[in-house]
ZAMARGU-4260 file (C-alpha; in steps of 0.2 Angstrom, whole numbers, plus 5000, padded with zeros to 4 digits):
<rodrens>
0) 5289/5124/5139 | 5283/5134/5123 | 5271/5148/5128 | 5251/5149/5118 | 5259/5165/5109
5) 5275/5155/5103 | 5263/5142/5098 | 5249/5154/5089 | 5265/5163/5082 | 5272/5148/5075
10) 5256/5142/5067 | 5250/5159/5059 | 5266/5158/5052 | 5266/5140/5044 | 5248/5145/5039
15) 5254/5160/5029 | 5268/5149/5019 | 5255/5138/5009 | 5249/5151/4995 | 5268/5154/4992
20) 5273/5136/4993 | 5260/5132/4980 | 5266/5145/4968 | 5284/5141/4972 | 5277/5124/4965
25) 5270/5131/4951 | 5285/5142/4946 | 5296/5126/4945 | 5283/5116/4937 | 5282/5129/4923
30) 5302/5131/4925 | 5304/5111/4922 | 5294/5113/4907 | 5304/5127/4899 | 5320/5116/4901
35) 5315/5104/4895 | 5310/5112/4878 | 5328/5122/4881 | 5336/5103/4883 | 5326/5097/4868
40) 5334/5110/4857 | 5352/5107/4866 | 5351/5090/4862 | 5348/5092/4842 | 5361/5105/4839
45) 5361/5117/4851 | 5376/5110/4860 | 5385/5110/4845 | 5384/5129/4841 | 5386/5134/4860
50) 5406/5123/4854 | 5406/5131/4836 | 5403/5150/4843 | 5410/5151/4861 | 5422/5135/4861
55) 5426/5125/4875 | 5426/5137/4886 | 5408/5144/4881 | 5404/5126/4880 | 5408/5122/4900
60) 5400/5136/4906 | 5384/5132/4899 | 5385/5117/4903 | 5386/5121/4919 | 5375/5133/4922
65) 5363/5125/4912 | 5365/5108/4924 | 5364/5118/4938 | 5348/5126/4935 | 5342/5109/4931
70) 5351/5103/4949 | 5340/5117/4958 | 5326/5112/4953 | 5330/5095/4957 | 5333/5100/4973
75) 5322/5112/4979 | 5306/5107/4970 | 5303/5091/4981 | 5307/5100/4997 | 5294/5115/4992
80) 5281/5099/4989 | 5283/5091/5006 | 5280/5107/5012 | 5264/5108/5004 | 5262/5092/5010
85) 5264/5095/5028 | 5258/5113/5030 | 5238/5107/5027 | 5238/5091/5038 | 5238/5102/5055
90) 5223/5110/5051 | 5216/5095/5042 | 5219/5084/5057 | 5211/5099/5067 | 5197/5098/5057
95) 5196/5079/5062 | 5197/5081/5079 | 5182/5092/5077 | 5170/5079/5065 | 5174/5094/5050
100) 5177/5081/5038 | 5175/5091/5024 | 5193/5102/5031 | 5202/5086/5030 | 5196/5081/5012
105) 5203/5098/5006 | 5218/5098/5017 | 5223/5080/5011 | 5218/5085/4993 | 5231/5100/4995
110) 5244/5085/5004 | 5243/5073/4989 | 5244/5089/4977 | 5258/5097/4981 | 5265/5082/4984
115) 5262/5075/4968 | 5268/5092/4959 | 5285/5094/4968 | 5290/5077/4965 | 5286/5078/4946
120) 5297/5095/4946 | 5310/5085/4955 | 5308/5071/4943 | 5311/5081/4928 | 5326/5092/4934
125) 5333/5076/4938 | 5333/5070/4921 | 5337/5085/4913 | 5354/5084/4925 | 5358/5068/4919
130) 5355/5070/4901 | 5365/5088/4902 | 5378/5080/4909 | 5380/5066/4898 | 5379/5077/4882
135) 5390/5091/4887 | 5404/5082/4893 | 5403/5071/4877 | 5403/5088/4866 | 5418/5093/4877
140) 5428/5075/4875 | 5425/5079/4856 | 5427/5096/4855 | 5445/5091/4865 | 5449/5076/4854
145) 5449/5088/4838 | 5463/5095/4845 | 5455/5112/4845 | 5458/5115/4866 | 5456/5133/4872
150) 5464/5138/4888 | 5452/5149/4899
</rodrens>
């Protein structure tokens, strides 16, 4: 069985990853955003002069790091807002246990929150993946198709 100090232990810690949660959150949310304006210039030309100055080698490795990036916050944006999701409800169902309703308003205001942020991060990379993927191996068939192929 788990001893009261594993237990304290284990809560103080889960208690002390919500404020970095929330501006891991945050971070995403603002790095989503910046993507997006990066995607927005990639899309209307900036692909084109990543093939014209670095060819098609250039051109794969930003596309992939630039997919990736959009890939990790795909990933990791949604797993940061679950755990703002789940971190609150302990001591908002505490709270309940104890007639604080006012505790569990706040912890299920922070829930649906984080929640609601991680997905949208989530959401975002996603598309941003697609859509990078889609243009940069469309600028890579026709950068091939000219006939223009580097090896590297």
């Amino acid at each position: 069985m788990f001893s009261s100090i594993s237990l304290n232990l284990m809560h103080q810690i889960t208690g002390f990853l919500l404020d970095p949660v929330v501006w891991g959150l945050l971070f995403f949310i603002a790095l989503a955003v910046y993507e997006t304006g990066l995607a927005l210039g990639e899309r209307f030309g900036g692909i084109q002069r990543i093939a014209d100055t670095s060819g098609l080698a250039g051109l794969r490795q930003a596309g992939k790091r630039r997919i990736e990036r959009a890939d990790f916050i795909t990933r990791i944006a949604p797993m940061l807002g679950l755990m703002g999701t789940l971190i609150p409800l302990g001591p908002g169902l505490a709270a309940l246990g104890e007639g604080e309703l006012t505790i569990l308003t706040t912890a299920m205001t922070v829930a649906f929150d984080t929640t609601v942020i991680g997905l949208l991060a989530g959401i975002i990379g996603f598309v941003l993946g697609r859509m990078r993927r889609r243009w940069y191996d469309a600028a890579m068939e026709a950068y091939e198709a000219q006939g223009v192929v580097t090896h590297g």
